[in-house]
N, C-alpha and C positions, 0 to 999 in steps of 0.2 A: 504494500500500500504506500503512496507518494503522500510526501506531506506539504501541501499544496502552500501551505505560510513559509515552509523552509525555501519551495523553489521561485515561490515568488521573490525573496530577500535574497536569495543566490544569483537569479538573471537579474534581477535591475540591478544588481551592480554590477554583474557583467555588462549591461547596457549603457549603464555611464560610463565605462572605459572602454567600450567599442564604437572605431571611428563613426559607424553609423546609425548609433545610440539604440541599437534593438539586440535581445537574445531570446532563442527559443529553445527549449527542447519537448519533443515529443515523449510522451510519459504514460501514453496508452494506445495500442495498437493491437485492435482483435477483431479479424476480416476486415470489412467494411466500417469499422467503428474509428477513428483518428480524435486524439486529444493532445494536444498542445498546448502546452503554455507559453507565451511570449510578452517579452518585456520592453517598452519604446519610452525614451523618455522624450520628452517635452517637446514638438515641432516634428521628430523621427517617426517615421512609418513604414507602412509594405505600399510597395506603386502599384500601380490599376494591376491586377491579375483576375486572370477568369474563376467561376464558382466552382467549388463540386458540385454533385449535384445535390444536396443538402449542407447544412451549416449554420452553427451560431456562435456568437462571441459572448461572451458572462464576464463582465467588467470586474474586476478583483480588489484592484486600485485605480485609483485615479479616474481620467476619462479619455474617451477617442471618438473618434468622426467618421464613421462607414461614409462612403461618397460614392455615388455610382449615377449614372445617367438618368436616371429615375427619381433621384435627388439624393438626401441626405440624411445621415439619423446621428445627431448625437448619444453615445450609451454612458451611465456613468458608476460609478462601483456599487455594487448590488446589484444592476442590471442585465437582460439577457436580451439578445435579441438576434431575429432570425438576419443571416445573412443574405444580401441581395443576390438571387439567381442568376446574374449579368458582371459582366467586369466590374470591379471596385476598387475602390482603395481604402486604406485606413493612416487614419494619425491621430498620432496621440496630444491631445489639448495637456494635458501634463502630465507626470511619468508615471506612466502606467503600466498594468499586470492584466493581461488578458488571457481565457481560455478559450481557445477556438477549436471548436468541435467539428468534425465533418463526419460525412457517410460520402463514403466514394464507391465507385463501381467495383471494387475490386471482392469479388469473394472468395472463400477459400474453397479448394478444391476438392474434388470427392473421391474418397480412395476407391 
């Protein structure tokens, strides 16, 4: 079991000493299921990238800006929310801990 306060305190500090202010690791992966924790501090973010095809982010700390063609959501700690089906981006309004969940196509195969 991951202790989701330890990994938060572990990447934001990796996050303020990497040049591009973000860390992630992935800390659950079972078939189709993906969880990730990533850390961006204040202004730093991930660029437009496409969806899976499901996905949410569950703000931990701080707050960030999902941004997508369709417009925009602010989410702020406490909060979850689903992710946009379309290119997006994210940034973090200040240093933040997010967990971004996905379901991807990929399932496991059958003996």
């Amino acid at each position: 079991m991951d202790d989701l306060s330890a990994l938060s305190q572990e990447h934001l500090a990796k996050a303020r000493v990497d040049p591009h202010g973000r860390s992630a690791h992935l800390f659950l992966n079972d078939g189709p299921l993906r969880q990730t924790i990533i850390a961006l501090t204040s202004g730093s973010g991930l660029d437009e990238h496409n969806a899976p095809p499901a996905a949410s982010v569950q703000v931990l700390q701080g707050q960030v800006r999902l941004t997508a063609d369709s417009g925009h959501q602010e989410v702020s700690a406490g909060q979850v929310q689903v992710v946009p089906r379309e290119r997006h981006a994210v940034t973090a309004l200040a240093d933040s801990v997010i967990i971004l969940t996905t379901v991807t196509n990929t399932y496991p195969r059958e003996a």
